[in-house]
C-alpha positions as CSV (number, residue, x, y, z in Angstrom):
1,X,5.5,13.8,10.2
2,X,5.6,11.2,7.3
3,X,4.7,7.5,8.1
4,X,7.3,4.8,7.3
5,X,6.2,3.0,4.1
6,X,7.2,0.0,6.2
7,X,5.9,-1.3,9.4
8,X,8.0,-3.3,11.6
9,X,6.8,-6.4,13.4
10,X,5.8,-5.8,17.0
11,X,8.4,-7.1,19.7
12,X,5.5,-9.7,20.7
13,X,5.3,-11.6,17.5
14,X,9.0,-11.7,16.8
15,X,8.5,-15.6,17.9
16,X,6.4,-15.8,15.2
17,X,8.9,-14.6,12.7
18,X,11.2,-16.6,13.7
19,X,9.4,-19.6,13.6
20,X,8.3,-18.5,10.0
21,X,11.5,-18.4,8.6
22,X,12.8,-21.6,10.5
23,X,9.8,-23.1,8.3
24,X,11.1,-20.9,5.0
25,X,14.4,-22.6,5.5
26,X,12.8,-26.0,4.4
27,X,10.7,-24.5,1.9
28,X,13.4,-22.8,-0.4
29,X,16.9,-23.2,-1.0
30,X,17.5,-19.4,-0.7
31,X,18.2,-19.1,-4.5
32,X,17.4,-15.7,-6.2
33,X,14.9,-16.9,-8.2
34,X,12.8,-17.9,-5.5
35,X,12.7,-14.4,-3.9
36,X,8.7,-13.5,-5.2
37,X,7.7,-16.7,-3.8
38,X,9.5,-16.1,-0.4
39,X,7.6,-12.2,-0.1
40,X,4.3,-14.7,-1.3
41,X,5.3,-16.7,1.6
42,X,5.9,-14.0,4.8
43,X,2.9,-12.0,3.3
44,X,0.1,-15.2,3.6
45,X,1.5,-15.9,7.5
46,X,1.7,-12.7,8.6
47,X,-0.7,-10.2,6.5
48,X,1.9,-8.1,5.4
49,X,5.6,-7.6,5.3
50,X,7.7,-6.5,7.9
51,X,10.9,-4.4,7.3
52,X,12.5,-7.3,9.7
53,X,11.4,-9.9,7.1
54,X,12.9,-8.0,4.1
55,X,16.2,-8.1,5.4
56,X,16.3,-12.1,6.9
57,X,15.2,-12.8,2.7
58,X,17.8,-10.2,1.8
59,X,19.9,-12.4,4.1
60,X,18.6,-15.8,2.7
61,X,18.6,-15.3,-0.9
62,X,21.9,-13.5,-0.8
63,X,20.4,-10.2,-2.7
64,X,20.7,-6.4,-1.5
65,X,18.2,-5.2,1.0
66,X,18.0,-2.7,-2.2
67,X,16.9,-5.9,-4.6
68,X,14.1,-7.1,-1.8
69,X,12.8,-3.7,-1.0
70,X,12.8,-3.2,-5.0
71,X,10.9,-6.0,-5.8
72,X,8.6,-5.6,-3.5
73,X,8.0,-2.0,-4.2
74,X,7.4,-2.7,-7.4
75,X,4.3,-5.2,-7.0
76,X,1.1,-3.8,-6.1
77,X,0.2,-7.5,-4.5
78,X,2.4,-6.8,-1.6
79,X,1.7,-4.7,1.4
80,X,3.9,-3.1,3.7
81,X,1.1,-2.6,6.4
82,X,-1.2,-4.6,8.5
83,X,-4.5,-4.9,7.1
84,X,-8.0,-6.0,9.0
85,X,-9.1,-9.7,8.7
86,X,-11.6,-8.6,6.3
87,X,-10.9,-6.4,2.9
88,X,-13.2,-4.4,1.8
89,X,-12.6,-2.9,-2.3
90,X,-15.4,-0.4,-3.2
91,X,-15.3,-0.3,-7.2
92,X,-14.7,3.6,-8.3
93,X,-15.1,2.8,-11.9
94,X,-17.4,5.2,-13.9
95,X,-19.9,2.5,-14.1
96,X,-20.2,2.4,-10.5
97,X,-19.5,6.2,-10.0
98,X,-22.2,6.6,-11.7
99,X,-24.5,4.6,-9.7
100,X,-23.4,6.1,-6.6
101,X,-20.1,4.0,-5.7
102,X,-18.6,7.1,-4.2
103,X,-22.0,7.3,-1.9
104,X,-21.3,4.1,-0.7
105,X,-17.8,4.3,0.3
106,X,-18.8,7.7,2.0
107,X,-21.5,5.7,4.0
108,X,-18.6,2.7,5.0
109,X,-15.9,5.3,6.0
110,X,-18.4,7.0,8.4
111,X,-19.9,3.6,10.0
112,X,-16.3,2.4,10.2
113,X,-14.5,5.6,11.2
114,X,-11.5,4.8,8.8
115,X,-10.5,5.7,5.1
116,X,-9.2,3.7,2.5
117,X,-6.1,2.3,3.7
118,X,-6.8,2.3,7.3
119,X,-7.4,-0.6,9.5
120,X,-10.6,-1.0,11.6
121,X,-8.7,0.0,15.7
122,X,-11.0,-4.2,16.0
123,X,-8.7,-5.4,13.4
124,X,-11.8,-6.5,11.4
125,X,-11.8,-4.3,8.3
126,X,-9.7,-2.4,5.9
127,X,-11.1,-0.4,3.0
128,X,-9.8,0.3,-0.4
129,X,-10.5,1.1,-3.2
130,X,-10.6,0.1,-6.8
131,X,-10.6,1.8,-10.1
132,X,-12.5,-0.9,-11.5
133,X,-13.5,-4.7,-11.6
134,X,-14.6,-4.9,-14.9
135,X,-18.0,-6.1,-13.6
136,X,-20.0,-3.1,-14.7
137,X,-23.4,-4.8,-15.8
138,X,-23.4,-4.9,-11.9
139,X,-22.4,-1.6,-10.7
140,X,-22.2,-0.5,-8.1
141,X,-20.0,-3.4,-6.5
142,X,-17.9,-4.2,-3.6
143,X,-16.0,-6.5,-3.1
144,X,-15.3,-7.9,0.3
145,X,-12.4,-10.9,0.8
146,X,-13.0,-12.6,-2.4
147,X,-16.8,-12.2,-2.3
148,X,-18.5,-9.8,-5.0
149,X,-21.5,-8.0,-3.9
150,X,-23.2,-6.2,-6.9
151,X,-25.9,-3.9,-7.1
152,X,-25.3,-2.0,-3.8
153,X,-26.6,0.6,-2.3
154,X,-26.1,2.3,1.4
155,X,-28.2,0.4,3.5
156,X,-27.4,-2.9,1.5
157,X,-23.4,-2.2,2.0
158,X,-23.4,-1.7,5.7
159,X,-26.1,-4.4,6.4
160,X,-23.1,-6.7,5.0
161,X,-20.6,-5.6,7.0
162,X,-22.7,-6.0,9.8
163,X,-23.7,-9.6,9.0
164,X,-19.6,-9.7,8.8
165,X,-19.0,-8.1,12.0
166,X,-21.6,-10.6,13.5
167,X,-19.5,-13.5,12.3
168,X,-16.6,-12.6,13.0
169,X,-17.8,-12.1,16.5
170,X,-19.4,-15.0,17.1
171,X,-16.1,-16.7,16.1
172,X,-14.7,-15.6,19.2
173,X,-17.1,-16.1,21.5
């Protein structure tokens, strides 16, 4: 069976979206022009965007559910998914293949038990990857959030997203 490129919004936050686009209301003035920003908008509150949130700035903005879905198809900043709190971008340039990049992610997928594109079932991580940061005097890098981590190895990689998972837990505690 193929998986929707599109997730919707779980009955549970639907409060959420609402109040989100109560506060998107005041923001914009629902012109066309301001459609990018909108998607900008939905994406930063909720982590991604929601087939539901496509059509209200189809609605909004006064464009085809065709034109929203369109543009945001056609930017690779957008997501259509949930992704974990944390991001995880594993370079795969030939730099970093070289110096064992592909070793690494091998080493992340089986401590996390997901592949690129999955979501951590904790919500913590999400792994992609990267054809290349142009940071290659440090390869093999990772970077996680906005934080770059060069010179990896194995032990190095997972020891950070322990130290990560540590955090994050203690957050909650």
């Amino acid at each position: 069976m193929e998986q929707a490129i599109y997730q919707e919004l779980p009955a549970e936050r639907m409060e959420e979206i609402e109040g989100l686009f109560a506060e998107i209301r005041k923001e914009f003035k629902g012109r066309a022009d301001e459609l990018i920003p909108m998607l900008q908008r939905v994406q930063r509150a909720l982590g991604f965007l929601p087939e539901q949130a496509l059509l209200e700035i189809a609605r909004l903005t006064r464009l085809s559910a065709a034109r929203v879905f369109g543009t945001a198809t056609f930017y690779a900043q957008f997501r259509f998914q949930p992704v974990g709190k944390n991001i995880i971008r594993v370079c795969r340039g030939t730099a970093c293949h070289v110096k064992g990049s592909n070793r690494i992610l091998e080493t992340i997928e089986e401590h996390l038990q997901v592949t690129p594109g999955q979501i951590t079932p904790d919500g913590l991580f999400t792994i992609e990857t990267v054809a290349c940061f142009g940071s290659c005097a440090l390869a093999p890098i990772m970077v996680v959030n906005d934080s770059v981590y060069g010179s990896l190895n194995r032990s190095r990689a997972l020891k950070l997203l322990d130290e990560i998972r540590v955090r994050e837990e203690g957050l909650f505690k």
